[in-house]
Residue, then its C-alpha position, 0 to 999 in steps of 0.5 A: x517112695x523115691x528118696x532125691x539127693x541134692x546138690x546144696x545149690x539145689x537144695x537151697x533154691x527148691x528149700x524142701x524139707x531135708x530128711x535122714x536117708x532111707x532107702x528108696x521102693x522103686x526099682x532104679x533107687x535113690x537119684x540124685x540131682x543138681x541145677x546146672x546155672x545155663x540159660x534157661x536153668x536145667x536140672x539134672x538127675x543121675x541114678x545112683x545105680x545104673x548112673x542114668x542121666x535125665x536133663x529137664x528144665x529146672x522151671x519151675x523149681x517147685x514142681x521138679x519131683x513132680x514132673x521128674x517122672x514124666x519125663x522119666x519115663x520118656x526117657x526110659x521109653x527111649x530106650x526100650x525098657x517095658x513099659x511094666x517096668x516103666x509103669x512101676x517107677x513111675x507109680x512108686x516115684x509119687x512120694x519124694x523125700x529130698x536129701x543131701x548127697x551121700x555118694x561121693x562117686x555119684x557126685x563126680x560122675x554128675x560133674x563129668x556129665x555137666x561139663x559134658x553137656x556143657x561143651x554140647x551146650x556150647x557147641x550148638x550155640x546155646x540152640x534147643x535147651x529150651x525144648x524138652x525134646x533136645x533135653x531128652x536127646x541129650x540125656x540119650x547121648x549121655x546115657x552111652x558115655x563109659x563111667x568108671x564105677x560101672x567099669x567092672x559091669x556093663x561100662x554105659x548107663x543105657x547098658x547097666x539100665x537095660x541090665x537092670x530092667x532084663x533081670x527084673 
C-alpha cells in the first residue's frame, strides 16, 4: 500500500477520498505530490525518504496513482536499481490511499525542485514537456541536485536512492 500525500492544489482537483496517515508497505515509503500549473499541467512526486523526484503529465488526473508506477520504475531503471527492487514497489504501489502533506521539510524541498524545473521549463523555451521521455530526463537531472536534509548522508537523491536499494 502506498500512502500519497498531497498539496491542497492537488487534492482539490483529483477530490480522492483523504484518509488519517499510516505508514506505507513499499520500500521507498510515503511520496508526496504536487501539480506544477505549466502548460500542459505536471505533476510531481518526491519520496519522502530518499527526496526522488518523479515528473509525469498530470493528464489525466484521475488516473495519476495509477500511472505513478510505471513511470516509477522507468525511472528507477534509469538509474540502475535491480529490477527485484523495482519489481517489489511496483506490485506494493497497486493500493494508493491519498493524504494531506505532513512533512514540512518534504514540502520545501518539492518547492526548491518546482522552481528548479521551472527555470529549465523556461530556458528551453516551454520544448518537450509534453513528452514523458524529457519529463523522465528532467526527474534524472533533479535527481543529482544536493538537498539539505540529505546533508548528514549521501547529499543526492539518486545517491540516498542507490543507498537504500544497495542495503536492502
Amino acid at each position: 500500500m502506498l500512502y500519497l500525500h498531497c498539496t491542497q492544489k492537488l487534492l482539490n482537483r483529483l477530490k480522492p477520498e483523504v484518509v488519517d496517515v499510516g505508514s506505507s508497505t513499499t520500500k521507498l515509503g510515503s511520496w508526496y505530490a504536487t501539480v506544477l500549473q505549466w502548460r500542459p499541467q505536471i505533476a510531481m512526486l518526491v519520496n519522502e525518504r530518499t527526496l526522488l523526484p518523479v515528473l509525469m503529465p498530470l493528464a489525466p488526473a484521475a488516473t495519476l496513482a495509477a500511472r505513478f508506477p510505471e513511470t516509477l520504475a522507468e525511472i528507477l531503471t534509469a538509474l540502475a536499481v535491480p529490477h527485484s527492487f523495482i519489481e517489489s514497489e511496483v506490485s506494493q504501489m497497486q493500493i494508493v490511499k491519498y493524504a494531506k502533506t505532513q512533512n514540512r521539510s518534504v514540502v520545501g524541498i518539492m518547492t526548491q525542485f518546482a522552481y528548479l524545473a521551472y527555470l529549465a521549463y523556461l530556458a528551453e523555451g516551454y520544448r518537450g514537456y509534453d513528452k514523458i521521455t524529457e519529463l523522465i530526463a528532467r526527474s534524472l537531472k533533479l535527481a543529482h541536485t544536493p538537498c539539505s536534509p540529505l546533508y548528514k548522508g549521501p547529499v543526492f537523491p539518486d545517491k540516498a536512492l542507490q543507498e537504500l536499494t544497495s542495503d536492502g
